[in-house]
N, C-alpha and C positions, 0 to 999 in steps of 0.2 A: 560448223552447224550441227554435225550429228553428235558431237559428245554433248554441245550444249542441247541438243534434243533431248537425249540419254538422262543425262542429271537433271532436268526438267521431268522427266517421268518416273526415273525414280527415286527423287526427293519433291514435292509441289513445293516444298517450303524455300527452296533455295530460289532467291532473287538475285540473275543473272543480266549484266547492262556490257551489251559487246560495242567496242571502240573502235571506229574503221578511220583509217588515214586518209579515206577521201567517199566521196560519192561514185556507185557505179551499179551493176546489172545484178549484182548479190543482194541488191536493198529489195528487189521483187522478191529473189526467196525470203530474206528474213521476215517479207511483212506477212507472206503466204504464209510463214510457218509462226507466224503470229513471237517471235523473237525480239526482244526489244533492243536495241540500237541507237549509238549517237556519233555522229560523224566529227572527229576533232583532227585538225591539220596535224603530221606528225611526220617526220624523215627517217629512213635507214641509215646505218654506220657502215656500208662494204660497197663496192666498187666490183663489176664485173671486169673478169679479165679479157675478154673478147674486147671492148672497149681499151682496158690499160693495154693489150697491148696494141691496137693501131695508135694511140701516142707513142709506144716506146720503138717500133720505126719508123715514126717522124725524127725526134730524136730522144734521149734519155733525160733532157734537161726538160723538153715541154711534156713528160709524161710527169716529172717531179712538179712542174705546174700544175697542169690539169688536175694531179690527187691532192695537192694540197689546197686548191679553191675547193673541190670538190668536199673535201673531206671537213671545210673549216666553215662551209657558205652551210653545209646541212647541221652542222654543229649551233651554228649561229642561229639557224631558224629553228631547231627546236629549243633555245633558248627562248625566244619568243615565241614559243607558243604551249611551252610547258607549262606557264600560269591558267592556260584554260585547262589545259588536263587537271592538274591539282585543284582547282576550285571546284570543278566538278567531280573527281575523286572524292573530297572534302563534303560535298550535297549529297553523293550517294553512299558514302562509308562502307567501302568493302570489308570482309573479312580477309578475302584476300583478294590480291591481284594475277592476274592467271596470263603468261605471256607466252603466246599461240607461236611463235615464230623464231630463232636464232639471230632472224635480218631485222630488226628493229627494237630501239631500246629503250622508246619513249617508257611502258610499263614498268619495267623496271626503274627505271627514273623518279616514276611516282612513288614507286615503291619503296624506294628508298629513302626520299625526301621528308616522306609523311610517316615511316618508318612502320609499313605496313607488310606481313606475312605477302612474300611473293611466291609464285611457282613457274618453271620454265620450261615450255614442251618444246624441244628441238626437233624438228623435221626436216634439215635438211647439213649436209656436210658444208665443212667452211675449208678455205684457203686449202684448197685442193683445184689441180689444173682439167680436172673431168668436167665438174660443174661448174667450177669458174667464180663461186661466191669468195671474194677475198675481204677481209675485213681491214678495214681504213686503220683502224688503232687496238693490234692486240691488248694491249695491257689493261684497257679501256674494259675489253669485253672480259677479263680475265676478272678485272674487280666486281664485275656483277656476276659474276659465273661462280665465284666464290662465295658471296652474298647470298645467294638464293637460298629459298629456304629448302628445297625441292626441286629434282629435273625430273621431265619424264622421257625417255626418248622410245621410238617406234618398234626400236630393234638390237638385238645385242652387236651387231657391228658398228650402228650409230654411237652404240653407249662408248662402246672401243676406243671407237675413233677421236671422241670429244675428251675419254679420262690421258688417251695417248698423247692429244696434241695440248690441252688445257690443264691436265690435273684431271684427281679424284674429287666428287663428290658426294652427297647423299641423293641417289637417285631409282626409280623405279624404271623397268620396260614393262611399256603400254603399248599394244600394238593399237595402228589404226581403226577405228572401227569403220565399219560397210551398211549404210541404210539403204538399203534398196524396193523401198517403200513400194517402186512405179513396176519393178520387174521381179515377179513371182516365179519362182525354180518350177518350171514343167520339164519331161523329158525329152534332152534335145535330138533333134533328128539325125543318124549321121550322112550326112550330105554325100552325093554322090556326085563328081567327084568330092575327096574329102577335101575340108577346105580348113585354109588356119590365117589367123589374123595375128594383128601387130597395133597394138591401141595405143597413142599417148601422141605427147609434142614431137614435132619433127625435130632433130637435130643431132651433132655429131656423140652425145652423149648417150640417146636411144640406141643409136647403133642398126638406124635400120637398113644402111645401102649394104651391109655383111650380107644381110638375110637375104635382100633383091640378090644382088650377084650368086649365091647358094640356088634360090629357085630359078635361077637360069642357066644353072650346068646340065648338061643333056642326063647326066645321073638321073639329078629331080625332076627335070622336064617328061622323061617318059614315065615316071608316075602319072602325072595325071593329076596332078594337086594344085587346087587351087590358093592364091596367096591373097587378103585383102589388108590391106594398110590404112588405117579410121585416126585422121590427126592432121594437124596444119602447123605450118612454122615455119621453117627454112626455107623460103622462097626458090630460092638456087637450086634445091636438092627436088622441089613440087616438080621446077621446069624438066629437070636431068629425068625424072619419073615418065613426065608424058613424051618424052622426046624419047624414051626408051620402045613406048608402044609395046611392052610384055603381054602375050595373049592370054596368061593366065596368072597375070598379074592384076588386080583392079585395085587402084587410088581411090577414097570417099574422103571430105574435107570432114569434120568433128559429126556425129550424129546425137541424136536422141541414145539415151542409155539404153532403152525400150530396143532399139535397130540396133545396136552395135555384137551385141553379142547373141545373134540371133544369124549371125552369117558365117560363122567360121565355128569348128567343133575343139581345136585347140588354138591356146593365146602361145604366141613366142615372146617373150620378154628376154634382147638381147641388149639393154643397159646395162651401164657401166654404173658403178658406183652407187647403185641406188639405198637412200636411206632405207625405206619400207618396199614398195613395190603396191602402188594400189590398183593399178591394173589386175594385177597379178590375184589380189585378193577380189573386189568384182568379179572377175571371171569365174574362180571356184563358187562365189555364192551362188552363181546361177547355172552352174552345172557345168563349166568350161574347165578340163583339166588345161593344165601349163607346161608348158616346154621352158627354163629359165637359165640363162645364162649366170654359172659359178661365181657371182662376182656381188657385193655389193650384200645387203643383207634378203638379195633373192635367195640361197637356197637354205634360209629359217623359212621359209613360207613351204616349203616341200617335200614332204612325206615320200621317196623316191620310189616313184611303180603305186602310187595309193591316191594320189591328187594329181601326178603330173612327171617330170624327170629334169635334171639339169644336166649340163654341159659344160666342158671347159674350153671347146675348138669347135670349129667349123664341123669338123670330120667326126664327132662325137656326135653335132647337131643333125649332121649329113644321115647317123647311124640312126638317131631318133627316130626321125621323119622316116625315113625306111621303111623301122618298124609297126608305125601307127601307121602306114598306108597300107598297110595287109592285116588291118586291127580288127574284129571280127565283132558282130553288133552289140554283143550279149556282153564281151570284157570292154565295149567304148563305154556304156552304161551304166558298167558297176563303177567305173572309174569317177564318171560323171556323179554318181547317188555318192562317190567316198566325197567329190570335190565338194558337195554342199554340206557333208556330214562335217569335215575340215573348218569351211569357212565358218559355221556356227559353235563350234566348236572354240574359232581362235577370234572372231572379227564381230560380235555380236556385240552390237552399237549397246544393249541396256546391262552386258556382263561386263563391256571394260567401261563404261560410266559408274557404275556401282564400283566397279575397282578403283577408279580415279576418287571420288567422291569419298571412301576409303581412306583415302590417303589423305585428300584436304582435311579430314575430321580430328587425325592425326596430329597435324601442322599448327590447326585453326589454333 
């Protein structure tokens, strides 16, 4: 939604028709943000492995079932339902086709078919055991991954990752952009006790039961610091939270963007593998330096001692937090004015839409 904001404001001429694979809670923003949209049936090509593997101990022979209905019944239905994408492709005559995701191939399909200029923004890692997205038929994805006419990915680890496991291609880094239309950068307070959050999905790949165990060592504990964790997911790990009962721990299920980053004065981002980090980038637009764990293409997003600091252990993180709880008003501030000076700098939804848009002209 925010790049097609971006290239809607700075081109009016381009006419943009976005394709969702089904109806859901996003069709209220696109129509708020006045976005035009058409809902056409459509399947993904990968298989999570949290699922592959509770078949493979059952046993090895019903996981070879289950991926192959799996893998041949979604193949099947976007056979049938490919004809409405290209007849409707065919009414609106793209210049180009612009395919938002790595997990779904219908776009490219068309693109191909109709032998139409495609472009392919990758955002998220494949057939790695962190995230867990495994794709059903490399070769498959390899043929269109070769075809494109252009990739963009978020991050120079992502780019890494896909020329390491896929091949070279021609491709651009485009970081994500951040509209933050509802939440205006004032200067934030620093909270007394200090406090630091933890924003995203719950799960083993966030990595946030590290952090909980870390603010429950008597170390951290006689700081004085407070910990809030803003996210839902992992059922198992919500319950393990309140059955903890930490006193200066507090759980919130997802908020308003307006609330979230209005409670804590630093974000920890202790994810594994992350393509971008958009937490990470949120935070600094609105004044939140970052604490980021070394891994994943979090420490491109970090200027070290100017927007925030990264780590590679506990005991690194342990030394962080240390020293921000004895951080003194006047250097939380400056830190705070580099974090917004950074995010505009790198995340400004109408500088990487002119970049993108750049590039399509290129292609076109």
């Amino acid at each position: 939604m925010e790049l097609i904001l971006g290239i809607r404001e700075c081109d009016r001429g381009v006419d943009i028709m976005l394709i969702l694979p089904g109806n859901g809670i996003i069709e209220q923003e696109l129509n708020k943000s006045n976005i035009s949209y058409k809902v056409i049936k459509h399947y993904n090509w990968f298989y999570n492995k949290t699922f592959g593997d509770r078949w493979k101990k059952r046993s090895k022979a019903l996981f070879q079932l289950w991926f192959l209905r799996n893998k041949w019944v979604k193949l099947f239905r976007n056979e049938l339902v490919i004809k409405k994408h290209l007849k409707y492709a065919k009414e609106f005559s793209p210049d180009i086709i612009y395919v938002n995701s790595s997990l779904n191939p219908t776009g490219l399909m068309v693109a191909n078919r109709l032998n139409i200029k495609s472009v392919w923004h990758h955002r998220e890692t494949l057939n790695d055991d962190v995230n867990g997205f495994y794709l059903e038929d490399k070769s498959r994805f390899q043929k269109f991954y070769y075809s494109t006419d252009l990739h963009f990915f978020p991050s120079q680890f992502l780019s890494k990752n896909y020329m390491d496991k896929f091949g070279k291609v021609k491709s651009k880094i485009v970081y994500n952009s951040i509209l933050l239309d509802d939440v205006n950068f004032s200067e934030n307070p620093l909270h007394k006790p200090l406090s630091f959050g933890i924003v995203g999905r719950i799960n083993e790949q966030k990595s946030q039961k590290a952090i909980i165990e870390l603010f429950k060592t008597p170390e951290v504990q006689e700081l004085n610091l407070k910990l809030h964790i803003i996210g839902h997911g992992d059922e198992e790990f919500q319950e393990w939270l309140r059955k903890k009962n930490i006193s200066n721990i507090f759980f919130h299920d997802f908020l308003d963007r307006r609330e979230i980053y209005r409670k804590f004065n630093f974000l920890i981002c202790n994810a594994r593998y992350e393509a971008f980090g958009r937490t990470v980038a949120e935070a600094n637009c609105v004044g939140i330096p970052v604490i980021v764990r070394s891994s994943g293409a979090l420490p491109e997003l970090v200027k070290e001692g100017y927007n925030g600091y990264t780590y590679r252990n506990m005991n690194e993180l342990k030394s962080v937090i240390k020293k921000m709880a004895i951080i003194e008003y006047e250097d939380y501030h400056e830190m705070s004015r580099n974090s917004v000076r950074y995010s505009f700098k790198n995340y400004n939804y109408l500088s990487i839409a002119g970049e993108v848009l750049r590039e399509l002209e290129i292609i076109k």
